[in-house]
Backbone bond lengths (Angstrom), bond angles and torsions (degrees), N, CA, C in turn:
res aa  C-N    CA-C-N  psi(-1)  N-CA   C-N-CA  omega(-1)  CA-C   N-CA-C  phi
1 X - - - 1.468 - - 1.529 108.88 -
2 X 1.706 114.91 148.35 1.088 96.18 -172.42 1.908 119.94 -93.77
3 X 0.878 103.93 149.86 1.885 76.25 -178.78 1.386 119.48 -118.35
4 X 1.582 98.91 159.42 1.567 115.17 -163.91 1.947 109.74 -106.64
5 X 1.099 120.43 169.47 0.852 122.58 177.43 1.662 122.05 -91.44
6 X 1.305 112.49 150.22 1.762 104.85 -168.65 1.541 112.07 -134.61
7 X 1.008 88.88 106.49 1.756 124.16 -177.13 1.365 94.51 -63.63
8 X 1.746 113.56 156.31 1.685 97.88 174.87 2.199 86.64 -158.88
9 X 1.363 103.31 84.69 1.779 84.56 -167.81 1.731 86.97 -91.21
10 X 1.904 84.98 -179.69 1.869 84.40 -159.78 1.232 91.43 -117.78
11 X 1.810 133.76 20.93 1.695 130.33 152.67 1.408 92.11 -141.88
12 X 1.980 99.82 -176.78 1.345 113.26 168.85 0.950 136.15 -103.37
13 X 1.303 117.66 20.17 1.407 121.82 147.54 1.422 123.00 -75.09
14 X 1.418 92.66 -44.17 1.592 103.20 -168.47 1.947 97.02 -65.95
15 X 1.041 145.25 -38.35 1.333 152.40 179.14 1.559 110.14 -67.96
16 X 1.563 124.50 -31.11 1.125 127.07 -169.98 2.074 98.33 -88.31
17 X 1.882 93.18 -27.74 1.932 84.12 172.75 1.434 107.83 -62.39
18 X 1.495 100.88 -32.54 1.957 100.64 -164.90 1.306 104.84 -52.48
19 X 1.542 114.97 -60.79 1.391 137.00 -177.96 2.226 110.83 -42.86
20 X 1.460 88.49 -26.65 1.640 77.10 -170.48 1.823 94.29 -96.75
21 X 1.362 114.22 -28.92 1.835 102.11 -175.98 1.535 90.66 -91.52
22 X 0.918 140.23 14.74 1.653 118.35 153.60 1.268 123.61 -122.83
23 X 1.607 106.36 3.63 1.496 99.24 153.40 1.493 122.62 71.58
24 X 1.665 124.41 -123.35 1.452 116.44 177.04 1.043 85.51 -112.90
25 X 1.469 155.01 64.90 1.412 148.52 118.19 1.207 110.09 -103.47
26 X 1.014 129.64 24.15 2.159 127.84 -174.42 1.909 87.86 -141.49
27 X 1.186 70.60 125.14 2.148 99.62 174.88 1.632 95.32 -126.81
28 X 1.430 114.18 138.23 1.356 140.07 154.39 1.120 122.70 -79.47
29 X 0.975 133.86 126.58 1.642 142.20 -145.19 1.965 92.96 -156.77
30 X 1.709 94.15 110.21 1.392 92.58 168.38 2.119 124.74 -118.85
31 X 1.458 95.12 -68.36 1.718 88.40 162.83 1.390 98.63 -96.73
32 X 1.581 133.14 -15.54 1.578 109.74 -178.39 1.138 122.96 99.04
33 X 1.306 102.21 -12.80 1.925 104.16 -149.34 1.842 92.52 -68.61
34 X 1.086 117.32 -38.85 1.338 122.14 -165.42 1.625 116.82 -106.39
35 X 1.444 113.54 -26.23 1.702 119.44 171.61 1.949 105.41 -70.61
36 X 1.416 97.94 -34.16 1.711 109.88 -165.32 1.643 107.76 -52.36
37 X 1.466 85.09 -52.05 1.680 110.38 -164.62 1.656 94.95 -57.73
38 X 1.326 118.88 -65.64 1.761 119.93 179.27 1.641 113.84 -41.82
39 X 1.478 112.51 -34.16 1.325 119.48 -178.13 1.447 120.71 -66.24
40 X 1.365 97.77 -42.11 1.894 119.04 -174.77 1.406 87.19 -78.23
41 X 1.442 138.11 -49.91 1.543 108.39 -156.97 1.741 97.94 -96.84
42 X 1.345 123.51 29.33 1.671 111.52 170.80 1.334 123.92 87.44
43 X 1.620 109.92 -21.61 1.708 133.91 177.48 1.528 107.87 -38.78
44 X 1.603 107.15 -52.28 1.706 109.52 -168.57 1.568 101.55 -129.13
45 X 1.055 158.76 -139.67 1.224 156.77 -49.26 1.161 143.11 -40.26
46 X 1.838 93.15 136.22 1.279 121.18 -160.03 1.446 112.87 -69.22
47 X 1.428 116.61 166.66 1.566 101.16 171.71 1.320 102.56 -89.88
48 X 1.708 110.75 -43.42 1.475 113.71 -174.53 1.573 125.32 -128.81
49 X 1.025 95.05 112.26 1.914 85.70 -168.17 1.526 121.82 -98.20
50 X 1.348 109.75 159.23 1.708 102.66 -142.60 2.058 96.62 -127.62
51 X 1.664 92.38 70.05 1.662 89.48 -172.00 1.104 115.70 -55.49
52 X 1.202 124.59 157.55 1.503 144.68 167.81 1.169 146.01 -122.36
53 X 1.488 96.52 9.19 1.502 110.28 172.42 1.363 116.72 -75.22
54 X 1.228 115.45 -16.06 1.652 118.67 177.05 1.616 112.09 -92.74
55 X 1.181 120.78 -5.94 1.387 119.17 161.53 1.539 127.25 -48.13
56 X 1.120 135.89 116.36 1.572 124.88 -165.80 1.520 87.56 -101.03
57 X 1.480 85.52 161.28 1.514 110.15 174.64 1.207 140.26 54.41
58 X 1.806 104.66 26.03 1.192 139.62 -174.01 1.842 112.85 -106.57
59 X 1.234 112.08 2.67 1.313 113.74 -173.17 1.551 89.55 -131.21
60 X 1.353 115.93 127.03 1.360 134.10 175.43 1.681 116.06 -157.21
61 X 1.119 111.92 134.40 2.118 99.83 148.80 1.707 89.19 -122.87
62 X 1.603 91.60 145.95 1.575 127.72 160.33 0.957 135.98 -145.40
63 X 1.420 110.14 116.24 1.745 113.24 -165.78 1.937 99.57 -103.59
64 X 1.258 103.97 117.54 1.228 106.56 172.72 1.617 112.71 -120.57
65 X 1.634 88.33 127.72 1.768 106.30 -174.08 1.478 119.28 -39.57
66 X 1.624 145.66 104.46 1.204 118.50 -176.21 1.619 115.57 102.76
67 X 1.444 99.89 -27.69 1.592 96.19 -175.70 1.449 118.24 -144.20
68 X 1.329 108.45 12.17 1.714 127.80 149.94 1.672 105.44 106.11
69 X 1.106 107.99 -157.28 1.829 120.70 179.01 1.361 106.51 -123.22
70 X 1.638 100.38 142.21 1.474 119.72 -166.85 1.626 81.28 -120.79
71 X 1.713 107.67 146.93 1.240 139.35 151.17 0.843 149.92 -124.54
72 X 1.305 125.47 69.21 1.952 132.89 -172.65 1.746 109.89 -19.37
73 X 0.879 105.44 135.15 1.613 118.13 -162.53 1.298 86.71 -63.75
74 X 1.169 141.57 -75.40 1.869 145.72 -173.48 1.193 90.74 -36.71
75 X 1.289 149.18 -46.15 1.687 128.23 -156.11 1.559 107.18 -48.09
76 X 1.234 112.43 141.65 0.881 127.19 -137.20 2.073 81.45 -101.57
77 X 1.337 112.83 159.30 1.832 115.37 175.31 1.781 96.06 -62.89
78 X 0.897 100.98 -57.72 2.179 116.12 -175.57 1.431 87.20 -47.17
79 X 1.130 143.64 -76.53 1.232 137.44 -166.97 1.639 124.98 -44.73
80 X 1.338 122.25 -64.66 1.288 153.97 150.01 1.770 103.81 -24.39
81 X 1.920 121.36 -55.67 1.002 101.86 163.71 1.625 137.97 -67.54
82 X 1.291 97.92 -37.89 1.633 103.17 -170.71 1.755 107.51 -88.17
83 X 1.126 114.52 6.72 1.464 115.03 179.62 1.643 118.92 -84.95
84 X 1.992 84.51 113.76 2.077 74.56 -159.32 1.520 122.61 -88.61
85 X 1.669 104.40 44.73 1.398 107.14 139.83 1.129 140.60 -122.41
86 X 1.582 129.21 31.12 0.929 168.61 -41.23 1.529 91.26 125.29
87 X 1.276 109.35 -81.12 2.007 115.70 -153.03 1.728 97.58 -91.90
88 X 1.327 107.42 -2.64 1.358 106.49 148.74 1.495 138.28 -132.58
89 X 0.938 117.81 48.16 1.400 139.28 -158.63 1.898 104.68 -161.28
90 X 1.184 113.44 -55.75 1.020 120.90 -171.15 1.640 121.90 -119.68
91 X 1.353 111.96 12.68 1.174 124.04 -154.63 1.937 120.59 -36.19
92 X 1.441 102.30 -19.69 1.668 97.35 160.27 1.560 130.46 -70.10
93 X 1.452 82.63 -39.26 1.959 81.92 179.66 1.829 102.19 -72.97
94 X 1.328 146.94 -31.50 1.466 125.94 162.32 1.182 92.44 -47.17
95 X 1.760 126.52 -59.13 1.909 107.35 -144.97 1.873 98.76 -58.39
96 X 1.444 117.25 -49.33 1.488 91.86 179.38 1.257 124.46 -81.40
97 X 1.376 137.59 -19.15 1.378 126.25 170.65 2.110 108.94 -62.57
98 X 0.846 110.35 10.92 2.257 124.63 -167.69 1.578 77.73 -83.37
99 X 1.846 110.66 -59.00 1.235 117.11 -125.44 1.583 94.36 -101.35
100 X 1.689 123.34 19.37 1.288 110.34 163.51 1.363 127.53 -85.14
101 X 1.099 117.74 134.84 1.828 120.47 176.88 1.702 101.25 46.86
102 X 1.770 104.21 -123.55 1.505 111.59 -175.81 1.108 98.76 -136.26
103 X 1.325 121.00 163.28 1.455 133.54 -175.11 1.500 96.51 -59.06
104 X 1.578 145.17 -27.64 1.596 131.53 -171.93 2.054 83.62 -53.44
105 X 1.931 107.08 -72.43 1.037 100.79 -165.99 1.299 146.39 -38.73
106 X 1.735 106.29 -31.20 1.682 114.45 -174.88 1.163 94.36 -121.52
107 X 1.658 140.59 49.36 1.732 138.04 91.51 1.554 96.66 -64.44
108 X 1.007 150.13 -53.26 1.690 140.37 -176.77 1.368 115.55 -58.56
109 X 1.284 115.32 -66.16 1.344 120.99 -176.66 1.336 122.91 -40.57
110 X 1.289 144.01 135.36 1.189 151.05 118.63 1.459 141.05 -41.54
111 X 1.472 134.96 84.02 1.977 117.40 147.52 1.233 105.59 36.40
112 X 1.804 89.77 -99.32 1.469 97.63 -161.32 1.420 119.41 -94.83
113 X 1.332 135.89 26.30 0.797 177.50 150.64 2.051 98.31 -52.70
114 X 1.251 103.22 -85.29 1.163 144.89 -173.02 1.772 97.06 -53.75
115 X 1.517 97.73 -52.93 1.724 88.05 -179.32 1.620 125.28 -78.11
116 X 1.643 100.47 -21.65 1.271 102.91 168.15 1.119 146.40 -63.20
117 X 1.538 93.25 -27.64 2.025 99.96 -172.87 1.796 88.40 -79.35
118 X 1.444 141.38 -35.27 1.344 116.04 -164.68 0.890 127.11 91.07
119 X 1.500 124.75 16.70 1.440 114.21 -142.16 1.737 80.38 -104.87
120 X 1.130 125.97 135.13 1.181 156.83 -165.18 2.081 105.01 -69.06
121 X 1.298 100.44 -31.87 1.831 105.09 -166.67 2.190 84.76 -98.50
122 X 1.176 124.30 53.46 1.127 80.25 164.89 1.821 91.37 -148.07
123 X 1.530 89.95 170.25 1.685 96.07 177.71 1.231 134.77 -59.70
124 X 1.535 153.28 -39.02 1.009 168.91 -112.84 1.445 89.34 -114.86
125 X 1.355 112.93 -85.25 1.531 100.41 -162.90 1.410 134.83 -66.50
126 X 1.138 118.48 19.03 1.454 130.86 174.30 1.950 108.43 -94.89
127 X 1.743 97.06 -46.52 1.545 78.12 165.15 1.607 113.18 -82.26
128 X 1.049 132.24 -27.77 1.700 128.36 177.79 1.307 118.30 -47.65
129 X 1.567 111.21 -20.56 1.300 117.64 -162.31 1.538 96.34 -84.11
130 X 1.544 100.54 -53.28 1.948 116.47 173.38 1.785 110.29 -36.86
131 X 1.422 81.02 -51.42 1.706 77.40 -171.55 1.832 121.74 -80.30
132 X 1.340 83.29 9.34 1.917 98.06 172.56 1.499 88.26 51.17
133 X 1.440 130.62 84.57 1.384 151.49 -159.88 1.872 95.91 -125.68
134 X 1.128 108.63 120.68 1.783 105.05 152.01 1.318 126.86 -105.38
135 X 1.227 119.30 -165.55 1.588 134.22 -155.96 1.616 96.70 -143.74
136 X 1.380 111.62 118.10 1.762 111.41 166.58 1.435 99.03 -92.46
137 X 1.402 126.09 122.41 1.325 123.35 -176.64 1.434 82.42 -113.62
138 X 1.772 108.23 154.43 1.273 137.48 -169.18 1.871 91.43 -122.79
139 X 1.332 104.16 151.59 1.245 127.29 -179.87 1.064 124.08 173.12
140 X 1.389 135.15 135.66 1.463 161.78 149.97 1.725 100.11 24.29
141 X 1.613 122.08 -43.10 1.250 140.26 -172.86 1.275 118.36 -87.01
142 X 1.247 112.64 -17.60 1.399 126.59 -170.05 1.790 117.88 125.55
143 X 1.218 124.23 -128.37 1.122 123.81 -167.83 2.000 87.52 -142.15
144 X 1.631 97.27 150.14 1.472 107.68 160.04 1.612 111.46 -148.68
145 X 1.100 126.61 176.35 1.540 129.32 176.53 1.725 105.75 -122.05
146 X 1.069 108.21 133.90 1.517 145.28 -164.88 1.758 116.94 -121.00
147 X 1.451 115.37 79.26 0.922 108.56 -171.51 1.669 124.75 -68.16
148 X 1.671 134.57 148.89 1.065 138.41 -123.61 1.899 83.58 -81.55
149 X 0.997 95.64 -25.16 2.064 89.01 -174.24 1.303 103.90 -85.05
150 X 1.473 133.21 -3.70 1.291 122.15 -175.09 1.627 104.23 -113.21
151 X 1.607 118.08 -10.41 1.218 127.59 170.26 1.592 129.55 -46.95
152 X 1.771 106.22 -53.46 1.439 101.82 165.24 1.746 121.47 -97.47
153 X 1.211 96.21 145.87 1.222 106.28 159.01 1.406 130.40 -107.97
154 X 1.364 126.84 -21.70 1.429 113.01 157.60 1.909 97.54 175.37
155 X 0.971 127.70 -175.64 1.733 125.75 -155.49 1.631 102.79 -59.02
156 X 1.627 89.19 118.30 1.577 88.89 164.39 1.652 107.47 89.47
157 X 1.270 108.07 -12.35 1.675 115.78 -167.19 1.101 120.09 -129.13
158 X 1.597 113.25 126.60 1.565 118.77 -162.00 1.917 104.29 -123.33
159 X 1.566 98.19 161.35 1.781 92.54 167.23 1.406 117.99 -80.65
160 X 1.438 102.28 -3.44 2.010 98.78 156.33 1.685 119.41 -33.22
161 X 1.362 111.25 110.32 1.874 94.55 162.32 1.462 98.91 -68.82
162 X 1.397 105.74 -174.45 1.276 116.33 -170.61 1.265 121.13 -100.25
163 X 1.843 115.60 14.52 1.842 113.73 163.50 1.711 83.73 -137.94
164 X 1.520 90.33 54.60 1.867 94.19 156.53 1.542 101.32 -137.05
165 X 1.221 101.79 137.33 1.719 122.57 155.88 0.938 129.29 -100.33
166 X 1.424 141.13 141.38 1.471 140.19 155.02 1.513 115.36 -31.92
167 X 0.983 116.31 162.62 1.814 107.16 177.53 1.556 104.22 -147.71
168 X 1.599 110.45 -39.17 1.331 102.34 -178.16 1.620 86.35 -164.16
169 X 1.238 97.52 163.16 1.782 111.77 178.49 1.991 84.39 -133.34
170 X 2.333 85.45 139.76 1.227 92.60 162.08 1.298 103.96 -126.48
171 X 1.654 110.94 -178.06 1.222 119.57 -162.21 1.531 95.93 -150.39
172 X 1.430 118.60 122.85 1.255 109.94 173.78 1.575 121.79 -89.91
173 X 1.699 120.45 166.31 1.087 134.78 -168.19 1.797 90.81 -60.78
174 X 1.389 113.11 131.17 1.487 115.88 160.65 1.960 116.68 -84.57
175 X 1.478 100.49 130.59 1.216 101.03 164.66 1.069 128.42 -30.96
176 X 1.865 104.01 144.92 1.402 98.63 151.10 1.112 148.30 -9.73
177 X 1.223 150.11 124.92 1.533 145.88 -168.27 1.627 117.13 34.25
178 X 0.896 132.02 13.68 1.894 139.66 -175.75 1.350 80.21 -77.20
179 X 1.803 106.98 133.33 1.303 116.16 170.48 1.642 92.46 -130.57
180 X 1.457 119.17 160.58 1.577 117.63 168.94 1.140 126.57 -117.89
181 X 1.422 137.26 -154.75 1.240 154.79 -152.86 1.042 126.22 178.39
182 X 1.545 149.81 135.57 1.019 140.14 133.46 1.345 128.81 -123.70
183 X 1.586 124.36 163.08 1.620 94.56 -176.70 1.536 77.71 -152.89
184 X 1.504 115.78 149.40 1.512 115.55 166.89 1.575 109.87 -134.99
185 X 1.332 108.15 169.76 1.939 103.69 -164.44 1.520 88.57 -147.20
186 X 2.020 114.18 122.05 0.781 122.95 158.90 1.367 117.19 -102.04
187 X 1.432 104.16 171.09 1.772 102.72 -174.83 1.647 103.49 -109.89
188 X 1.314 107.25 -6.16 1.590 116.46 176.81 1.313 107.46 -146.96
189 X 1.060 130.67 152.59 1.733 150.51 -138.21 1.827 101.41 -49.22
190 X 1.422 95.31 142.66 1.626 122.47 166.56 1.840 100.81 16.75
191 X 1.780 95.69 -85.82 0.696 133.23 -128.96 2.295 94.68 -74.14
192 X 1.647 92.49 -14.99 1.411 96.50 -174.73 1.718 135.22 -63.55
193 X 1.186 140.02 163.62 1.154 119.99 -179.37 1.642 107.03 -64.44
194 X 1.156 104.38 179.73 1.759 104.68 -155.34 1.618 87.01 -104.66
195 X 1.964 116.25 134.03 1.404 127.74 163.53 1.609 109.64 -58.82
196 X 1.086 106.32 -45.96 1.315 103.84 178.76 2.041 109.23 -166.54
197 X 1.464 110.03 138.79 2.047 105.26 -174.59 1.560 91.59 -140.59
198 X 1.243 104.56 152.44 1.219 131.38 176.81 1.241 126.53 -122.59
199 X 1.640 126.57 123.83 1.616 109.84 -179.60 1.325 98.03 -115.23
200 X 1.391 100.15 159.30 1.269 100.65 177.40 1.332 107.02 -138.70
201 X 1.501 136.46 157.77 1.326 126.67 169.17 1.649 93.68 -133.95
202 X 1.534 113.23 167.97 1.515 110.96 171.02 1.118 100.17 -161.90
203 X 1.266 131.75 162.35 1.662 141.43 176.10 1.784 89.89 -130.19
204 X 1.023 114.16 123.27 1.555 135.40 151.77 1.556 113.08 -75.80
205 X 1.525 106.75 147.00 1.552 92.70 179.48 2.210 88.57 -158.05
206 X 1.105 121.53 110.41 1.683 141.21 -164.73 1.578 97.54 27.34
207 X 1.455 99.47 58.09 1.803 110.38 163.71 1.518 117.28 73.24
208 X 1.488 99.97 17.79 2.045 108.99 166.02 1.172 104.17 -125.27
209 X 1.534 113.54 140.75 1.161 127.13 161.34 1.814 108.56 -36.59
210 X 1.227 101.87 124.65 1.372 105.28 178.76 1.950 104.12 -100.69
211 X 1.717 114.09 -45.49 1.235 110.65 163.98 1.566 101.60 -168.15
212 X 1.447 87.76 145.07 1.590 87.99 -167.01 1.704 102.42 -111.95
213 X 1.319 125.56 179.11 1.570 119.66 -159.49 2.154 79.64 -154.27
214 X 0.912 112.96 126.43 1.338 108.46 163.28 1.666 114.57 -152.32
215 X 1.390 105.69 125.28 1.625 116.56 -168.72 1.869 109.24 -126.38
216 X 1.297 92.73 119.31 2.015 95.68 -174.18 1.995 79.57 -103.53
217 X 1.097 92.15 135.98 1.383 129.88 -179.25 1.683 108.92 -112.06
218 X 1.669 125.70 153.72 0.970 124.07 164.34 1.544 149.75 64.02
219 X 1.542 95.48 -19.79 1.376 105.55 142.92 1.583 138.82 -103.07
220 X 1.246 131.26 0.17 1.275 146.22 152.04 1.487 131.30 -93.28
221 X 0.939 131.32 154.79 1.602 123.02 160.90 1.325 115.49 -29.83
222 X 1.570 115.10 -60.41 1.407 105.83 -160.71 1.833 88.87 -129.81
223 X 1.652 98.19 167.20 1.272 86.75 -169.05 1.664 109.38 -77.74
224 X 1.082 123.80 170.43 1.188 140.13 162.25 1.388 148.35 -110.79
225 X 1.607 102.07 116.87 2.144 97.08 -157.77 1.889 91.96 -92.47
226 X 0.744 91.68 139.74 1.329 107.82 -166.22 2.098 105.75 -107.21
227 X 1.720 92.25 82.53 1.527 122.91 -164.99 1.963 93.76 -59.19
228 X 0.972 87.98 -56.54 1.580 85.13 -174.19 1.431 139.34 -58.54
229 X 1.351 87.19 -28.45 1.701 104.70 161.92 1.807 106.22 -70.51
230 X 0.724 102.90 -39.87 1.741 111.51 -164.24 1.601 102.10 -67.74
231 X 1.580 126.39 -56.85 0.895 140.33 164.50 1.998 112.91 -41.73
232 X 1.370 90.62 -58.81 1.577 92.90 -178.73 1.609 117.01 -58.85
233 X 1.327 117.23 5.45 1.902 117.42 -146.44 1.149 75.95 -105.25
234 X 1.725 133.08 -60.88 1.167 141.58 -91.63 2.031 95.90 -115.89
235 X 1.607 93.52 117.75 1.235 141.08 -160.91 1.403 94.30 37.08
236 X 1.520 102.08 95.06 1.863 130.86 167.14 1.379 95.39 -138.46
237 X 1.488 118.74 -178.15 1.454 121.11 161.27 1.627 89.96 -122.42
238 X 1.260 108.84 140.65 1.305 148.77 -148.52 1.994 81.93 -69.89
239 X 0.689 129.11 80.03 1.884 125.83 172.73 1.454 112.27 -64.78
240 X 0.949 129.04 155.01 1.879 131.25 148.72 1.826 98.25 -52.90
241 X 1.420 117.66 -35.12 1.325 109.40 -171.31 1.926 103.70 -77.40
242 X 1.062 108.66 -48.32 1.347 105.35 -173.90 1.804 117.23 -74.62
243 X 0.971 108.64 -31.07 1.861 114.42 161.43 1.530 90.86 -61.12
244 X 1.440 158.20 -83.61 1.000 144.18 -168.98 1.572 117.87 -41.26
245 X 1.558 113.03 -22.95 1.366 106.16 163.24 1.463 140.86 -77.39
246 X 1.738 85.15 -25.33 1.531 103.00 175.62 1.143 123.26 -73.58
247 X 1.559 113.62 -25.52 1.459 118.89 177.64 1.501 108.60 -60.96
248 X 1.485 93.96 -64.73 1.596 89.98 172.69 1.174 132.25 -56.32
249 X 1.208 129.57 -28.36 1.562 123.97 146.51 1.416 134.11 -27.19
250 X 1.600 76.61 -56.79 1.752 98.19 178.28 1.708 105.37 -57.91
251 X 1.053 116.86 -43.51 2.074 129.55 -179.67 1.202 96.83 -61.13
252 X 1.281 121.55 -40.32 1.756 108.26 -159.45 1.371 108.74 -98.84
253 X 1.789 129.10 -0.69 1.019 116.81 160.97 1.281 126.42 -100.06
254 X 1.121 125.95 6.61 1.899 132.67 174.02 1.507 90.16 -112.62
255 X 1.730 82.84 151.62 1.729 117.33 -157.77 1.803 85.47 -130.05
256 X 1.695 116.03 81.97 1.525 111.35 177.18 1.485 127.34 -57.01
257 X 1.568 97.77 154.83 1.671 90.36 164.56 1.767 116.20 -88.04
258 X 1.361 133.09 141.31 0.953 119.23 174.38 1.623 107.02 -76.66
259 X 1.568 131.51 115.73 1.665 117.85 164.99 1.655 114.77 -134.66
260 X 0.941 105.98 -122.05 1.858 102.12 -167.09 1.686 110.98 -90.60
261 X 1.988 99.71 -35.43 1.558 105.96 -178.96 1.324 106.02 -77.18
262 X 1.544 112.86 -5.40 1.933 97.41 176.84 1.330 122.06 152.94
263 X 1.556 131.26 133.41 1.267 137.52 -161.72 1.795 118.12 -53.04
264 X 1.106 135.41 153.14 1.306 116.07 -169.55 1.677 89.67 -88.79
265 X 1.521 148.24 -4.71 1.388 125.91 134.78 1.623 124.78 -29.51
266 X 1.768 87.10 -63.77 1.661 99.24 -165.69 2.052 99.90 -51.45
267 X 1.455 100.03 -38.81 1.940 92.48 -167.95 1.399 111.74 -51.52
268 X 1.551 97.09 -41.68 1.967 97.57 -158.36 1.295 97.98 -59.58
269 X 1.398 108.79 -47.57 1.780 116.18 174.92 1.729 107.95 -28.07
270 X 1.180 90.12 -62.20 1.828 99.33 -166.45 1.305 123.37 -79.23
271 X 1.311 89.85 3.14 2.025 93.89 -163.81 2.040 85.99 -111.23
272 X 1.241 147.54 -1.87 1.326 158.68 -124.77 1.281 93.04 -148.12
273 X 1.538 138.84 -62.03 1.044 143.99 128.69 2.142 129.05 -10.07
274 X 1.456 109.46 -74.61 0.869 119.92 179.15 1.518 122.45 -66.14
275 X 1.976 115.75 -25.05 1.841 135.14 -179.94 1.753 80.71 -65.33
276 X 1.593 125.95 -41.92 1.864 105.02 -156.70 1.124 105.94 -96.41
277 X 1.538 131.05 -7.45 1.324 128.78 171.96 1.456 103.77 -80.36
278 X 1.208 124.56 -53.85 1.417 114.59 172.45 1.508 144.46 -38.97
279 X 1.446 90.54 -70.28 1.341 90.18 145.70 2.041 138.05 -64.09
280 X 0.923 112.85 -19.62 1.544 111.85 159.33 1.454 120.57 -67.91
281 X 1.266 111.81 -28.43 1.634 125.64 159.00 1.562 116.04 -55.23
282 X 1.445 110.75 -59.10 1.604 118.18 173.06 1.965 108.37 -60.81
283 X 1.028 113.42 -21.23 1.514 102.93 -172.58 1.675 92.41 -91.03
284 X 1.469 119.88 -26.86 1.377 118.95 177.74 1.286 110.93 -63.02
285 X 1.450 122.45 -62.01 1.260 141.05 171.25 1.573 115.09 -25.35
286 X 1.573 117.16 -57.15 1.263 154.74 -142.14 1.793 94.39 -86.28
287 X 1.550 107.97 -39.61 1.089 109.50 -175.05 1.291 110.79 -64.40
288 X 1.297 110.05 -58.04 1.640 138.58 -162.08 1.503 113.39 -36.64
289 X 1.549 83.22 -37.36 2.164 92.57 -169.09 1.641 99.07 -57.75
């Protein structure tokens, strides 16, 4: 194998200079879980890699009353789930950050980490997207915010320039009564990346959709909020007939990838399926309070 050199700065500025004087020879490397794997099988190597585990003061959660939750880009997935303001404040984003890989991976994994590579099969950004979530990207210029729907542009590809880093992901305060959901469907064990997940959030208001939030994850490049469903919900009462519409809504607005977990037939199938379970979960949920 050939080998690269390994940078290790101890903030993000100082990592974002590396990133701008080395140009397309400097890669960011945070838990690894997903740069490592390309490295070991020959896919990529970098010339110079720009660790970040020695960065201090890059791993945080903060829930502030009124003005949402902050996440240090290093926070780790393990962290993010079991953090109980987070599982009370936000209680969908723990249920899908629980359900990534295995606990080895999300003690490794990173947030922002996680939002950067893009990688299209994974959990996180389908609910981030629900929760209308941004990105503080750091760069040479200073810092800007990048909201989570304007983040991807298509597999593997973000509106990151290339001597910008993530710095922190926010998350705003959820409405009144909005309860969520998520559900994901692999085609090979638990622990696999997801064929296709859906989040959903909803606020009920005397048994009508007051506003609905619906995000298909994992079968497209980027995720997809699914406008028409949302529009169609909004002040109805949630029917067996109209969840059967939403699903299909939900099918007819993602354009799948065909890959190994499943034909882009088989997705719409499963993703049409998975838009009415979700949401039938949130009207369950919704009741309960």
């Amino acid at each position: 194998m050939r080998r690269f050199d390994l940078l290790e700065p101890s903030t993000l500025p100082e990592a974002v200079r590396l990133l701008a004087d080395l140009g397309e020879e400097g890669k960011v490397i945070a838990g690894g879980t997903t740069l490592l794997i390309l490295i070991k099988q020959g896919l990529f190597i970098p010339q110079k890699l720009i660790n970040l585990k020695k960065v201090a003061g890059a791993a945080y959660i903060e829930a502030r009353p009124g003005r949402g939750l902050r996440v240090g880009a290093l926070t780790s997935i393990y962290d993010v789930e079991t953090s109980p303001a987070v599982r009370q404040g936000w209680p969908i984003l723990a249920e899908a950050t629980h359900q990534v890989a295995n606990i080895r991976i999300r003690n490794l994994a990173t947030l922002g980490g996680n939002l950067s590579h893009a990688d299209y099969q994974s959990d996180p950004p389908a609910v981030l997207t629900a929760l209308e979530a941004s990105v503080r990207a750091l760069g040479p210029n200073g810092e800007r915010t990048i909201p989570l729907r304007d983040l991807y542009l298509g597999l593997y590809e973000t509106a990151l320039a290339p001597d910008e880093v993530v710095s922190e992901v926010e998350v705003p305060e959820l409405p009144a009564g909005m309860v969520g959901s998520y559900i994901r469907f692999t085609t090979r064990s638990a622990e696999d990346r997801p064929a296709a997940n859906i989040a959903a959030l909803l606020a009920l208001e005397d048994g009508h959709c007051r506003e609905l939030r619906l995000v298909v994850g994992a079968v497209c490049a980027v995720p997809c909020r699914v406008s028409a469903a949302e529009e169609k919900a909004r002040g109805e009462p949630l029917t067996p007939a109209l969840l059967d519409e939403i699903g299909r809504l939900a099918s007819a607005a993602v354009d799948p990838i065909d890959d190994l977990r499943g034909s882009a037939w088989y997705k719409k199938e499963i993703v049409a399926v998975l838009a009415r379970r979700a949401v039938e979960e949130c009207v369950r949920r919704a009741e309960e309070r």
